[in-house]
C-alpha positions in Angstrom: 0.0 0.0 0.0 1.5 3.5 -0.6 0.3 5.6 2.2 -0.1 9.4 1.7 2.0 11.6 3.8 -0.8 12.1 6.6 -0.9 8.5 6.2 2.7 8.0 7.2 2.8 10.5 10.1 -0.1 8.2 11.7 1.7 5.3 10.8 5.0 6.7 11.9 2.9 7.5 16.1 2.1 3.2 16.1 4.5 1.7 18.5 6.3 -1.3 17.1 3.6 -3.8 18.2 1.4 -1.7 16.4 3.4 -1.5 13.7 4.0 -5.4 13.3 -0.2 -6.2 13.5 -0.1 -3.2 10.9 2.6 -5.1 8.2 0.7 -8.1 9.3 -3.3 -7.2 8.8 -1.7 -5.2 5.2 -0.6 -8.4 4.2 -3.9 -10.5 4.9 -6.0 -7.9 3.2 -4.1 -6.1 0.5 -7.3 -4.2 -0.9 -7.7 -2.6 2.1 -7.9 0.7 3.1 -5.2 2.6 4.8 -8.6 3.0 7.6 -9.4 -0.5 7.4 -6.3 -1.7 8.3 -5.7 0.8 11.2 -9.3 -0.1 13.0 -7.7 -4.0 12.6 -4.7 -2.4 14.9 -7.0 -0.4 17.0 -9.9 -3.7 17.6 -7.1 -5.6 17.7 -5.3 -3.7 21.0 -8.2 -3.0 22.7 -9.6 -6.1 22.5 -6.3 -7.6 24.3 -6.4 -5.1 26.9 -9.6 -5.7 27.7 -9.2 -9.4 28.0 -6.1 -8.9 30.1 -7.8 -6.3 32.1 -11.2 -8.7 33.3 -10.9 -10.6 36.0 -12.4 -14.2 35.8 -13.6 -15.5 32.0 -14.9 -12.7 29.5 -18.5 -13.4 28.4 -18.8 -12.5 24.8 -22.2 -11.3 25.4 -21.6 -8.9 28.1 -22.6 -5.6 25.9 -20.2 -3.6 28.3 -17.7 -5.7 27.3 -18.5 -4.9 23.6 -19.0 -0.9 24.7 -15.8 -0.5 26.4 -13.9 -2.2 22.9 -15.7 -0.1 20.6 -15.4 2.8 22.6 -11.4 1.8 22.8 -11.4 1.7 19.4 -13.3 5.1 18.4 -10.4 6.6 21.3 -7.7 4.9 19.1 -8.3 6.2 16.0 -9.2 9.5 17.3 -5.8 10.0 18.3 -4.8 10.1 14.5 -5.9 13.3 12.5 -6.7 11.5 9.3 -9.0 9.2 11.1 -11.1 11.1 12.7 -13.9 10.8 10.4 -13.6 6.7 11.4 -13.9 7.6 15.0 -16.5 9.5 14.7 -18.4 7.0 12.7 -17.6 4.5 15.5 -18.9 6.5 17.8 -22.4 7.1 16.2 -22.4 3.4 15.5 -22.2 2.7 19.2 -25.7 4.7 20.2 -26.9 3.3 17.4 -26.1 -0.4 18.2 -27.0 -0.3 21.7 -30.3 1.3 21.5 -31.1 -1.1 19.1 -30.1 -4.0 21.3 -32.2 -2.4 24.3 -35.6 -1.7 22.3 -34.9 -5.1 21.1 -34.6 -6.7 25.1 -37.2 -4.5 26.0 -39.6 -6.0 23.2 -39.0 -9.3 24.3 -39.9 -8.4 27.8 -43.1 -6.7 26.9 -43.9 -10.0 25.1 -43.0 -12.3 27.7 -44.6 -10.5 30.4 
């Protein structure tokens, strides 16, 4: 991939780790986007440190486990100018996903009871 100069500079702020899963997620998925590829690095870290951070076994349906990742992720990429627009888009996304989730819990509990 030949990354643009704003490209680069966010590149150039990844720490090596970063940097590896970077090299490594460019070469699974060449036709990715520059973006793509730097949400991979960004779910990627934060899904680790979450992991690492719970005590006890992670329940994948624990939707503040999901929260805190996306939310990890939106922080991620909003450290990097040229992907703000990404963040942002997370961000929205997460409302959007959880209220979903809730009217769709609450639904089921108006038809159950």
């Amino acid at each position: 991939m030949q990354m643009s100069i704003e490209e680069q500079k966010a590149y150039n702020q990844l720490s090596k780790e970063q940097k590896e899963d970077f090299r490594y997620a460019e070469k699974r998925h060449p036709n990715w986007s520059f973006t793509q590829v730097m949400a991979k690095v960004g779910f990627e870290g934060k899904i680790s440190d979450v992991i690492t951070d719970r005590k006890g076994d992670v329940d994948p349906n624990d939707k503040s486990l999901w929260q805190t990742i996306l939310e990890g992720v939106s922080d991620f990429l909003d450290d990097f100018p040229i992907l703000k627009e990404a963040a942002k888009a997370i961000r929205n996304a997460i409302g959007k996903i959880f209220e979903f989730v809730g009217d769709m819990i609450d639904d089921f509990f108006d038809w159950i009871f």
